[in-house]
C-alpha positions as CSV (number, residue, x, y, z in Angstrom):
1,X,0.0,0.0,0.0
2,X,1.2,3.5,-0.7
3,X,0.7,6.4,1.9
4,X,1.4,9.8,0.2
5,X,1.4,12.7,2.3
6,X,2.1,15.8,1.3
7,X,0.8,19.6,1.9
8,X,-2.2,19.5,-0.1
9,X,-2.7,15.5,-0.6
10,X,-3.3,12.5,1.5
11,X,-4.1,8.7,0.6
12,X,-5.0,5.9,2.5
13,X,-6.7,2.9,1.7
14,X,-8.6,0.4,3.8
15,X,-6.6,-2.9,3.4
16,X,-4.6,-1.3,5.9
17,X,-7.3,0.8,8.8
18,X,-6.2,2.7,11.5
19,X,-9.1,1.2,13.4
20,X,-11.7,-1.7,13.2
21,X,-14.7,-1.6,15.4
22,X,-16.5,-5.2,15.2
23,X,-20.4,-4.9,15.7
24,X,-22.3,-7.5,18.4
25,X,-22.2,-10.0,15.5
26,X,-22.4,-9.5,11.5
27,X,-20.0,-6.9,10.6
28,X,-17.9,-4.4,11.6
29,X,-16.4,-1.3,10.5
30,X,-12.9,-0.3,9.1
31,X,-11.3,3.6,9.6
32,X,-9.1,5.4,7.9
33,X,-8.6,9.5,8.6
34,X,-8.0,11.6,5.7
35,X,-7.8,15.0,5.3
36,X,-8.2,15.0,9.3
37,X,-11.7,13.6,9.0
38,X,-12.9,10.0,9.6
39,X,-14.1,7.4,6.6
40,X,-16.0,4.3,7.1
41,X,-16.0,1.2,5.2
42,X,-18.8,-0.9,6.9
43,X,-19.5,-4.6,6.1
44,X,-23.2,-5.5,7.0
45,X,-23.3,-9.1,6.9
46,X,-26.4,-10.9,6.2
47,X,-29.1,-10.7,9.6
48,X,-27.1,-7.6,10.6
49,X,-29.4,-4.9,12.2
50,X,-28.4,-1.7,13.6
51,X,-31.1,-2.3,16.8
52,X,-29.6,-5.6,17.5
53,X,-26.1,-5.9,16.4
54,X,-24.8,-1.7,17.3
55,X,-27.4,-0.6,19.4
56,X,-26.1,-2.4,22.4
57,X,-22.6,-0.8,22.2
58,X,-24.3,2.6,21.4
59,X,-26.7,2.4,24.2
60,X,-29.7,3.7,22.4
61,X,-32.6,2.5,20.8
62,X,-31.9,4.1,17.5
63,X,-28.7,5.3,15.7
64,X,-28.1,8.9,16.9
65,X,-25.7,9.3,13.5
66,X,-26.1,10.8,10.7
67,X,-24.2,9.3,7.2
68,X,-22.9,10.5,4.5
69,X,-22.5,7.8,2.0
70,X,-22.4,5.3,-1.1
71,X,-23.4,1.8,-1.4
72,X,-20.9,-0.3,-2.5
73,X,-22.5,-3.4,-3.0
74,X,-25.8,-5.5,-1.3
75,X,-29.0,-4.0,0.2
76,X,-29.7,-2.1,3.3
77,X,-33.1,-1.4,4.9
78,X,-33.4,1.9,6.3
79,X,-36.4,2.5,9.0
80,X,-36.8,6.3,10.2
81,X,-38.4,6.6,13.5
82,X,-41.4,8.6,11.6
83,X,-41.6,4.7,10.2
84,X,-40.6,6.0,6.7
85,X,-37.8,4.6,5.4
86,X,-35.6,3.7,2.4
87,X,-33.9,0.9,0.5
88,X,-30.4,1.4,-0.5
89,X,-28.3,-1.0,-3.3
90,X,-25.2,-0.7,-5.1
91,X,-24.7,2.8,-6.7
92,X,-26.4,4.8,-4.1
93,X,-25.5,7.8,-2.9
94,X,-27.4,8.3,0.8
95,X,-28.0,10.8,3.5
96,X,-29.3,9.6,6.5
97,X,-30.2,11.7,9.5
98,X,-30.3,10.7,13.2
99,X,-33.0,8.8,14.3
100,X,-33.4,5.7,12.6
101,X,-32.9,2.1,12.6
102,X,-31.4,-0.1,9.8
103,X,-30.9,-3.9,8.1
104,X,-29.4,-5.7,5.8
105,X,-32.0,-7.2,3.1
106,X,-31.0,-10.4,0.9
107,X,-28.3,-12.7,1.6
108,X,-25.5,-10.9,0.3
109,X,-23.0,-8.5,2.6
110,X,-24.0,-4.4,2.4
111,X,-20.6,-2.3,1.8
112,X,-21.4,1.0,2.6
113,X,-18.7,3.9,2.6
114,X,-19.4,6.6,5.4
115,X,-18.5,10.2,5.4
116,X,-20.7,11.1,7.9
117,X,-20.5,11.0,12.0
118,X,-18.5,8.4,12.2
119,X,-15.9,9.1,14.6
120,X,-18.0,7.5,17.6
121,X,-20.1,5.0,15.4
122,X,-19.7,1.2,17.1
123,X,-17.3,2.3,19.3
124,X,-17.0,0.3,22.8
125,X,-16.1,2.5,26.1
C-alpha cells in the first residue's frame, strides 16, 4: 500500500485501517482518517441490524448518527423513526439523518462507505 502525504494531498486505503470496530455479531467497521476527518467502510453481513447488532454498544434504541454515504454493494433497509424509510443498493448515494434504525435485506454483505458522523459510530467504552 502506498501512503502519500504531502501539503495538499493524503491517501490511504482500507486494506490497511487505522481502526476496526466489530459490531455485536455480523460486521464491523474499518477507519481510515484523511484530510483529518474519519471514513467508514462498513461490512453489514447478512441478519445484521443496527437495533440488535450496534445498538447495544451505542446504548440507544436508534442510531443517533447521521451518514454521509455510497453503497458499495448488497441492500440495506433503512427505518426512520417517523416509520418512513428507504432501501439502498449498489450505486447509491445516501444521506441519512439521526433517528433511525437499519438492516441488511438479501443474503449478500452491504458495503457501505461513510463520510458522515462516524468518529464514535460502534465504538466500545
Amino acid at each position: 500500500m502506498v501512503k502519500l502525504a504531502t501539503k495538499n494531498a493524503e491517501v490511504k486505503n482500507f486494506r490497511q485501517p487505522e481502526e476496526t470496530r466489530p459490531f455485536e455479531g455480523n460486521g464491523r467497521i474499518e477507519i481510515v482518517t484523511v484530510g483529518g476527518q474519519p471514513v467508514a467502510r462498513g461490512t453489514f453481513e447478512p441478519g445484521w441490524r443496527w437495533s440488535r447488532n450496534v445498538g447495544p454498544i451505542a446504548g440507544t434504541d436508534r442510531c443517533e448518527a447521521s451518514h454521509l454515504g455510497y453503497c458499495l454493494s448488497g441492500r440495506m433497509r433503512v427505518t426512520m423513526s417517523d416509520g418512513g424509510g428507504i432501501d439502498v443498493g449498489p450505486g447509491d448515494a445516501i444521506a441519512i439523518p439521526p433517528g433511525h434504525d437499519a438492516e441488511v435485506v438479501g443474503d449478500e454483505p452491504c458495503v457501505l462507505i461513510d463520510f458522515g458522523e462516524v468518529s464514535d459510530y460502534a465504538r466500545r467504552g
